[in-house]
C-alpha positions in Angstrom: -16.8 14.4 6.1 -18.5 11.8 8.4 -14.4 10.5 9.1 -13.2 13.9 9.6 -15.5 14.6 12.2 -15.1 11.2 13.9 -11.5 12.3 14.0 -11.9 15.4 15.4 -14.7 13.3 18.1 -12.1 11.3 19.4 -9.6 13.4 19.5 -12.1 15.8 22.1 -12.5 12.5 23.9 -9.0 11.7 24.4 -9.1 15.4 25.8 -11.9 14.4 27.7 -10.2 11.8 29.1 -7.3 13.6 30.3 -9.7 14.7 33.0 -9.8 12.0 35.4 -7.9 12.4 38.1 -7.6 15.5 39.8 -3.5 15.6 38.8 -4.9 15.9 35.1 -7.4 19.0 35.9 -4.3 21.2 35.0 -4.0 19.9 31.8 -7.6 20.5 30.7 -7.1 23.3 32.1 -4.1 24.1 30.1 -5.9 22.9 26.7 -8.8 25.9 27.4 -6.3 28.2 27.9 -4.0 27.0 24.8 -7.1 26.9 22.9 -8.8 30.1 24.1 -4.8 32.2 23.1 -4.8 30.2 19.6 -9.3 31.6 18.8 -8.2 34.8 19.5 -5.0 34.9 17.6 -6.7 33.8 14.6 -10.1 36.2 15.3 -8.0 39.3 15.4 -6.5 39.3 12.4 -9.5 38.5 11.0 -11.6 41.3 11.9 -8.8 43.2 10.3 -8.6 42.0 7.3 -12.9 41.5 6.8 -13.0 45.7 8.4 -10.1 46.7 5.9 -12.1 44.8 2.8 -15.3 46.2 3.7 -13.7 50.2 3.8 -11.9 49.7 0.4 -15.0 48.1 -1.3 -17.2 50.9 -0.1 -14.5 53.6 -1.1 -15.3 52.2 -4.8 -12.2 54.2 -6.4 -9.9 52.8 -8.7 -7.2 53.6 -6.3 -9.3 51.2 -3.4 -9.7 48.6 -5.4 -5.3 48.1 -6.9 -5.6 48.0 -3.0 -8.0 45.8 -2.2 -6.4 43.5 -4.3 -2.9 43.8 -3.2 -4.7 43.0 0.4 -6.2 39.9 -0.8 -2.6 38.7 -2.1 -1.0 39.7 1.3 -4.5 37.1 2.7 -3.4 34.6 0.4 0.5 34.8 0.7 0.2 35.0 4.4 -2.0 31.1 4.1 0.7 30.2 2.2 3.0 31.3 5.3 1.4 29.5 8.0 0.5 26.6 5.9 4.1 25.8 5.3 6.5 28.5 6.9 5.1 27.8 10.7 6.1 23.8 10.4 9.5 24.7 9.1 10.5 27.3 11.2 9.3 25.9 14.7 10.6 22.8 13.6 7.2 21.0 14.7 6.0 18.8 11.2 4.8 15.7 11.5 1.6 16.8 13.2 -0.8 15.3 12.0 -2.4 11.7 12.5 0.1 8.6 12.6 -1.2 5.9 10.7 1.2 3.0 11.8 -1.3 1.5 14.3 -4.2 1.0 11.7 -1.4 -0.9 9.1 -2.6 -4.2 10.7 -6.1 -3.2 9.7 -7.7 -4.0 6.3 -8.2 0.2 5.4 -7.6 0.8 1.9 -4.5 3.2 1.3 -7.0 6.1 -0.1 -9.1 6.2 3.3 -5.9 6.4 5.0 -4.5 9.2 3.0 -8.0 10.7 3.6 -7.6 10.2 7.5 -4.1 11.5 7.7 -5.5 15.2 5.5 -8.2 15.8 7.4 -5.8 15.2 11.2 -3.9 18.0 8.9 -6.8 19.8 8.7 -7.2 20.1 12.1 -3.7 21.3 13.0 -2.5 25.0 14.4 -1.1 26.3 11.3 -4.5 25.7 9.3 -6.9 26.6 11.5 -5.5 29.6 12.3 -6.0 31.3 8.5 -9.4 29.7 8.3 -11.4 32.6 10.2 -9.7 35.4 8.6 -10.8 33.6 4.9 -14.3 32.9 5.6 -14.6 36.7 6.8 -13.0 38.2 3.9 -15.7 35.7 1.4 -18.4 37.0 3.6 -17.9 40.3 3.4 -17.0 40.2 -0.9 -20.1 37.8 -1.2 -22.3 40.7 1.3 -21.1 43.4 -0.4 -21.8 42.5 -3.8 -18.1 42.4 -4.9 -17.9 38.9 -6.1 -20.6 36.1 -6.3 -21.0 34.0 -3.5 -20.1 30.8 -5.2 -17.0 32.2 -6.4 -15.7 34.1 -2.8 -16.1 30.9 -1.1 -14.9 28.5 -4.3 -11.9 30.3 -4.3 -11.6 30.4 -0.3 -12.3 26.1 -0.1 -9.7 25.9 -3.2 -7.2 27.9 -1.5 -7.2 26.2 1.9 -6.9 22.8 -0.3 -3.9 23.7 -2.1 -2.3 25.0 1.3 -3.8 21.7 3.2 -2.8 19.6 0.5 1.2 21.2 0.1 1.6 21.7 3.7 0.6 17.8 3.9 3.2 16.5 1.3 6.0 18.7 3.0 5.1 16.8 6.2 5.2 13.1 4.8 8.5 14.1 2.1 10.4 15.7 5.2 9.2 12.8 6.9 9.9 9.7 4.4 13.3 11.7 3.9 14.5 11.5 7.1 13.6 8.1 7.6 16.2 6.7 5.1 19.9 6.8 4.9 20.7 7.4 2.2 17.9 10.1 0.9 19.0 11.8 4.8 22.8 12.4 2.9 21.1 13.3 -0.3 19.1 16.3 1.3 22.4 17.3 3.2 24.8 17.5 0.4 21.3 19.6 -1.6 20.9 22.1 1.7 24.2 23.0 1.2 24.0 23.6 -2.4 21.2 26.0 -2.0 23.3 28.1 0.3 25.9 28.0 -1.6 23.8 29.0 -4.7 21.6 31.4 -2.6 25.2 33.1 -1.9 25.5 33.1 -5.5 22.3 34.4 -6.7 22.8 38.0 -6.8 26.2 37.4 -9.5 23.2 35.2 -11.3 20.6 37.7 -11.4 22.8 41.1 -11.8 20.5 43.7 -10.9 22.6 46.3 -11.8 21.7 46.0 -15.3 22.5 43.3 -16.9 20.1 42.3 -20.0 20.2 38.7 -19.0 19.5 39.7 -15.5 16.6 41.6 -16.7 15.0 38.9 -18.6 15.4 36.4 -15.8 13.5 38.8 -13.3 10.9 40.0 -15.9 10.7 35.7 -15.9 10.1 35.1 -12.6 8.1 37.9 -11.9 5.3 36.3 -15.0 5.4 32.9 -13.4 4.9 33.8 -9.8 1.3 35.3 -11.5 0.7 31.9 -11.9 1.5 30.7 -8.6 -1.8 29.6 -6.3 -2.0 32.8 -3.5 -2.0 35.2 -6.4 -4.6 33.2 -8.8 -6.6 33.2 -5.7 -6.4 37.2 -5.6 -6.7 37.9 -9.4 -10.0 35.6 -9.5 -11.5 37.7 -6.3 -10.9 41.2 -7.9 -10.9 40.2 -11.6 -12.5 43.3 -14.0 -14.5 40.2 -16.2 -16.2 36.8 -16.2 -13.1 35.2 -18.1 -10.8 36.5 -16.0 -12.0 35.6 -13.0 -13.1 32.0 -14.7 -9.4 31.7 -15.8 -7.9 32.2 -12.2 -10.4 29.9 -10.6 -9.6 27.2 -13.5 -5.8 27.8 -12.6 -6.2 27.4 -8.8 -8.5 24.4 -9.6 -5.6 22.7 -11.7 -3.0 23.4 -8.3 -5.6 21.6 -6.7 -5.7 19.0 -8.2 -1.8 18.6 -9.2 -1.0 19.7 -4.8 -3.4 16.7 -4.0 -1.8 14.3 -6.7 1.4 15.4 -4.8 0.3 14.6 -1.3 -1.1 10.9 -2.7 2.1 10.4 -3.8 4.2 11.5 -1.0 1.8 9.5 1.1 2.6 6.6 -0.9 6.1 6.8 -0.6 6.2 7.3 3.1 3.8 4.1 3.4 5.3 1.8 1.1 7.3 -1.4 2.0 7.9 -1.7 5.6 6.0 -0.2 9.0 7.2 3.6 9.9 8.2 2.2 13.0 11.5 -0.1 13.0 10.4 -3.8 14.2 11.5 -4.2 18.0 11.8 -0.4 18.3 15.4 -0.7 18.2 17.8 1.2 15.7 19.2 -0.9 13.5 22.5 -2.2 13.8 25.4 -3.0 11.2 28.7 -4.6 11.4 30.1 -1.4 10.2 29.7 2.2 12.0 28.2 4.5 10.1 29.7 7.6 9.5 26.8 9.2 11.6 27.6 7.0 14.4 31.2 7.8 14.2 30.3 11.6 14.5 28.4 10.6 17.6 31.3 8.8 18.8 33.7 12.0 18.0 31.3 13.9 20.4 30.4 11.8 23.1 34.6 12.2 23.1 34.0 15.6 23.4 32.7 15.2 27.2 34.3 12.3 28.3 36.4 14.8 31.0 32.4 15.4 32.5 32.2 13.4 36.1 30.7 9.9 35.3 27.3 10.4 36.0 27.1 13.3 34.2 29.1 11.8 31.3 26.6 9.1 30.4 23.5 11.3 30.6 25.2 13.9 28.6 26.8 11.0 26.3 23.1 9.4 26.1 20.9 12.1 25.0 23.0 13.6 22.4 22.4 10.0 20.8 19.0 10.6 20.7 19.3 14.1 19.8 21.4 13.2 16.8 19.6 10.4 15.6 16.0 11.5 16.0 14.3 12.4 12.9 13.2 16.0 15.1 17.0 16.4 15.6 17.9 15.7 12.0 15.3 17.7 10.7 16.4 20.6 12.6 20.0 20.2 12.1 19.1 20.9 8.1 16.4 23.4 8.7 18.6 26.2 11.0 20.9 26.8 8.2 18.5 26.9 5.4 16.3 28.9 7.2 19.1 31.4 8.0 20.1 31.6 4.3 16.6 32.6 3.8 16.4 35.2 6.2 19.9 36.5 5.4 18.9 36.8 1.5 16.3 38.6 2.4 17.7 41.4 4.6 21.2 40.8 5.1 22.2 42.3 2.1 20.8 45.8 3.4 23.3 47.9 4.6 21.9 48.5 7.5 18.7 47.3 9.5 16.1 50.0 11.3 17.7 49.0 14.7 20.4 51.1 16.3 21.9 51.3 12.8 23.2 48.4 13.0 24.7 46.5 9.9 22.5 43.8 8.2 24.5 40.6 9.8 24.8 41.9 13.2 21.4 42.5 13.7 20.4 39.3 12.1 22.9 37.3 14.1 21.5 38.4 17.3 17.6 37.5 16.6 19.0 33.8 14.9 21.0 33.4 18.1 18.0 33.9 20.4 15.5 32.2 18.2 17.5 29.0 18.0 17.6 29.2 22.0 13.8 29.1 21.6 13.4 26.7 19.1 14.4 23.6 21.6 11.5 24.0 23.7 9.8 21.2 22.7 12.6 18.9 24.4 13.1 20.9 27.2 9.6 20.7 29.0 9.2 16.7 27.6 13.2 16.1 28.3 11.8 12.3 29.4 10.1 11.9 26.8 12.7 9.3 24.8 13.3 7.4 27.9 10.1 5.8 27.9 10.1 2.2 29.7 13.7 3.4 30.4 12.9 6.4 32.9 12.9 3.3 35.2 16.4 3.0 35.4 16.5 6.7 36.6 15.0 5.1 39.8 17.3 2.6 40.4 21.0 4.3 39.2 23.0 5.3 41.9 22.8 9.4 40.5 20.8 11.9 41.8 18.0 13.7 40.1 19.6 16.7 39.8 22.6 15.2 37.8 20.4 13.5 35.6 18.1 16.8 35.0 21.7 18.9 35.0 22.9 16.2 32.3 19.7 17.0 29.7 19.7 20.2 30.1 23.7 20.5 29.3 22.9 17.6 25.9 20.2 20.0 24.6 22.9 23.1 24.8 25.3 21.1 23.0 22.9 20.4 20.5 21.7 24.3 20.7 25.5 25.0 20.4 25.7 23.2 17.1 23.0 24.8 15.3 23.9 28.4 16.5 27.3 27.8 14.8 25.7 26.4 11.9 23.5 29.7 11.8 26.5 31.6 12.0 28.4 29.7 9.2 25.1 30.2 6.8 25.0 33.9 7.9 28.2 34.5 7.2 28.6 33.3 4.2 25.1 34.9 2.8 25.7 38.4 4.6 29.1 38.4 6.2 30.2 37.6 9.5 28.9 39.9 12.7 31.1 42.1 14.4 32.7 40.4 18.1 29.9 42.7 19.8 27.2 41.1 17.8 28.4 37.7 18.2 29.2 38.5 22.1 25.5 39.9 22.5 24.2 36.9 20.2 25.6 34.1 22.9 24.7 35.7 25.4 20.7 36.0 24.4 21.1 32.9 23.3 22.4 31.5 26.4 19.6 32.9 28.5 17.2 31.7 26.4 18.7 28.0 27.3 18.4 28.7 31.1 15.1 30.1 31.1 13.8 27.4 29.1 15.3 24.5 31.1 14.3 26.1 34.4 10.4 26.1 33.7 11.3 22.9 31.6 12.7 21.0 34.3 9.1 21.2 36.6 7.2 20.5 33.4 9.1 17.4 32.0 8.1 16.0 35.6 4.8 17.5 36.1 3.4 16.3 32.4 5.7 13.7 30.9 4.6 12.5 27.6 6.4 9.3 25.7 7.6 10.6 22.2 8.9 8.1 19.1 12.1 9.2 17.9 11.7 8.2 14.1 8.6 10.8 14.7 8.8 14.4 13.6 6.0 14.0 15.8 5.6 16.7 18.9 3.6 14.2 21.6 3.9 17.2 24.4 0.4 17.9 27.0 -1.2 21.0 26.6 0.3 22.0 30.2 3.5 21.0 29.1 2.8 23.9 25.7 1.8 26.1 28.3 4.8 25.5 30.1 6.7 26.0 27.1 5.1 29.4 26.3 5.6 30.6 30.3 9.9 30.1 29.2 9.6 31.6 26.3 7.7 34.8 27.5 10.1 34.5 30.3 13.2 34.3 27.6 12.2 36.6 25.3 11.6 39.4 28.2 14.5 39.0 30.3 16.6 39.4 26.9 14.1 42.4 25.5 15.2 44.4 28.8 18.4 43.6 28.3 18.6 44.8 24.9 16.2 48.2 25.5 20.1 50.4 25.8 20.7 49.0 22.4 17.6 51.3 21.1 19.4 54.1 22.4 22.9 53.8 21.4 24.4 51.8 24.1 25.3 48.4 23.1 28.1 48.2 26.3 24.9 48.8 28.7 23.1 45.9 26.7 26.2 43.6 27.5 25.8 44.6 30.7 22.2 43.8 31.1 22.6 40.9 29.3 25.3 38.9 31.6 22.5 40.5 34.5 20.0 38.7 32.5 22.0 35.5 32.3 22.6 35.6 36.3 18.8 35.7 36.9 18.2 32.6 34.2 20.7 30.9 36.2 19.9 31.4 39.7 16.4 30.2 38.4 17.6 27.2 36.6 19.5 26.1 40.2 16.3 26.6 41.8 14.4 24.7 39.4 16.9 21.6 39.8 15.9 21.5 43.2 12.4 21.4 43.0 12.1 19.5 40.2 14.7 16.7 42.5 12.3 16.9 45.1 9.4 16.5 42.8 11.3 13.5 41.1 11.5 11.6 44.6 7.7 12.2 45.5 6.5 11.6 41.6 8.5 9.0 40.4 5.9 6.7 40.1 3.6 9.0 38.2 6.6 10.0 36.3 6.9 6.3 34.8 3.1 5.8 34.7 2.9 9.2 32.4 5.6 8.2 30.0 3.2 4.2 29.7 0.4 6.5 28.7 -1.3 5.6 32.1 -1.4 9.0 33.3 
């Protein structure tokens, strides 16, 4: 305890710090604000939750209490959620505290480990269930419903097993993507799950197969077992033995998450330092077959003007070759086979009527345009020492922003087709309106985000690691981010509002009206952001040696 909370100490002073100067003000200011959006996020679901408890204990009916504890499994399922779901799906693991500088430093392994959980703790996606948990023990423990010692036993022992899981996903994903050979592995076994998601409904045979049955009836008994319902079951147990049997169960995931997260820690830290010696990618007489992909693309634009072609040519190297880019490369479609299992097999989806994949191809589309936010306000971020040449080249700042930006919707490109591959193998392919009204959300998502990304990749540059999953952005920079996605996310919910009402054509229109307005921003941004880029190139260089 007395590490965790020198860890969360210095991490308020390096916030602290970030005030000197009156061109880091903004930043601070940013943090409050960030911080301030995040407490009340987290405190208004938990009123709900600790008012809805309180009305079903008082009710006292056998009826309140099957759904009290269906409430407390939604609680539970929706830790489980953030804990794991949130990293994955905003592709931003690796959060937690980077233990390559202290290698040098006689710390034993265990302390370490210790170190890196408790940076975990500290994170977004587990900080933001912890107020809703504590409310709903307070009010079981004030209302008599369950012993204090057990509401808030089975509240620490269910944030551990979601600390401790959440934790080993991070340092697997991590370790994973760090090696060549295990980086194939997990690419050939993503596309066997799809390919056996697609399968899955053959395997079970709902429709009445005994065998199906039987394997449903299965899983069904073993997700009892599973930590977010033990947690439930010992909360609203009808005995002592019970409720002492689903504590012991969540006590054993404890344990056997933990023994987990101490071994993926130890695999991630064994042998060598995470970060290459030199800080150069290793090089082989032979290309790799990676590398002659990149070569295949960087191909791809060699009829872009010169200037334009090397920017373009360089940062789709780091794109494709950064553990973030890699990561999300195999996320996109996995997550899409997910979502498509889910609801793509419905006929139809509670919007316009529309079928299952059309509907689903449209929301992918426009949250893969959001999911590269994170690059677009830091878009300096790998340059590093290297910004410097951006001084000296003979290009203008405009081509070199213009070049970025166009890398990061190549890369956006890529993963919408691999969305659309996954989704149409899982639920079918969407109809040419869908995929017409899919681009185009998705393409003024892209412009939106690069325009207010542009200003803040000069504003608050930040260096980032590529072999890091790691997201090194300010808090301005996050606010930044959140101003383009709001921005985004608007200009394409207007543009959509006729499809409500059964007019698709008027949402293409509003759409392509949508895109103009993304773009005549994005030009204006260019500008600026030159003009910033002559008058802050200094800072800009200074920020990305972390002596901003």
């Amino acid at each position: 305890m007395t590490r965790l909370l020198a860890l969360a100490g210095l991490r308020l002073r390096l916030v602290l710090r970030a005030s000197r100067g009156s061109s880091r003000v903004f930043n601070v200011l940013a943090f409050v604000a960030v911080a301030a959006a995040g407490l009340a996020a987290a405190c208004g679901p938990a009123a709900a939750f600790g008012t809805i408890t309180y009305m079903l204990i008082e009710a006292g009916t056998a009826e309140a209490l099957d759904k009290l504890a269906v409430l407390l499994r939604a609680l539970f399922v929706l830790v489980w959620v953030l804990a794991l779901g949130v990293p994955i799906a905003t592709g931003s693991l690796d959060q937690g505290f980077d233990v390559a500088p202290l290698r040098v430093f006689p710390i034993a392994r265990r302390t370490l480990w210790l170190l890196t959980l408790g940076a975990a703790w500290l994170s977004f996606e587990h900080l933001a269930y912890l107020p809703a948990l504590l409310v709903v023990a307070s009010v079981l423990s004030a209302t008599g419903a369950a012993p204090p010692a057990l509401a808030f036993g089975v509240i620490a022992g269910t944030a551990a097993c979601a600390l401790a899981a959440g934790h080993a996903l991070t340092l697997l994903v991590a370790g994973v993507l760090r090696r060549r050979g295990l980086r194939e592995a997990l690419g050939i076994g993503a596309l066997l799950l799809i390919i056996g998601a697609s399968l899955l409904p053959s395997i079970l045979d709902q429709g009445g197969s005994p065998g199906g049955t039987g394997l449903l009836t299965l899983v069904a008994g073993t997700a009892r077992w599973l930590p977010p319902l033990l947690a439930a079951d010992a909360l609203v147990a009808r005995s002592p033995a019970e409720a002492l049997a689903a504590a012991g169960g969540l006590v054993v995931w404890a344990v056997l998450l933990a023994g987990v997260s101490w071994a993926a820690f130890s695999f991630v830290h064994s042998g060598e330092p995470i970060v290459r010696r030199g800080g150069g990618w290793r090089r082989t007489g032979r290309p790799s077959p990676g590398a002659r992909a990149e070569g295949g693309l960087a191909r791809a634009v060699d009829r872009l003007p010169g200037p334009l072609r090397a920017t373009v040519g360089k940062e789709l190297r780091y794109l494709l070759r950064s553990a973030a880019g890699r990561f999300t490369l195999l996320m996109v479609p996995l997550f899409t086979a997910l979502i498509a299992r889910g609801f793509g097999t419905q006929a139809e989806i509670p919007f316009v009527g529309a079928p299952g994949a059309d509907t689903l191809f449209v929301g992918l589309a426009l949250y893969v345009g959001l999911l590269s936010s994170n690059w677009f306000h830091n878009a300096f971020g790998w340059d590093a020492g290297g910004a410097a040449l951006w001084r000296l080249a003979p290009v203008s700042p405009r081509t070199v922003l213009a070049g970025k930006n166009l890398a990061l919707w190549l890369y956006d490109g890529l993963l919408v087709a691999l969305a659309l591959l996954s989704l149409s193998l899982l639920a079918g392919p969407p109809s040419p309106l869908a995929l017409l009204t899919g681009l185009l959300a998705h393409a003024t998502a892209g412009l939106t985000l690069a325009a207010t990304g542009n200003l803040a990749s000069l504003l608050f540059p930040v260096p980032r690691d590529p072999s890091s999953l790691r997201n090194s952005g300010s808090f301005a920079g996050t606010l930044f981010g959140l101003a383009g996605t709001l921005a985004g996310s608007t200009l394409v919910g207007l543009a959509l509002l006729p499809a409500l009402f059964g007019r698709p054509g008027w949402s293409l229109a509003g759409l392509i009206a949508a895109l103009a307005v993304a773009g005549l921003g994005w030009t204006g941004s260019l500008g600026l952001a030159g003009q910033l880029f002559e008058r802050r190139g200094e800072r800009l260089l200074a920020g990305l040696a972390g002596r901003g």
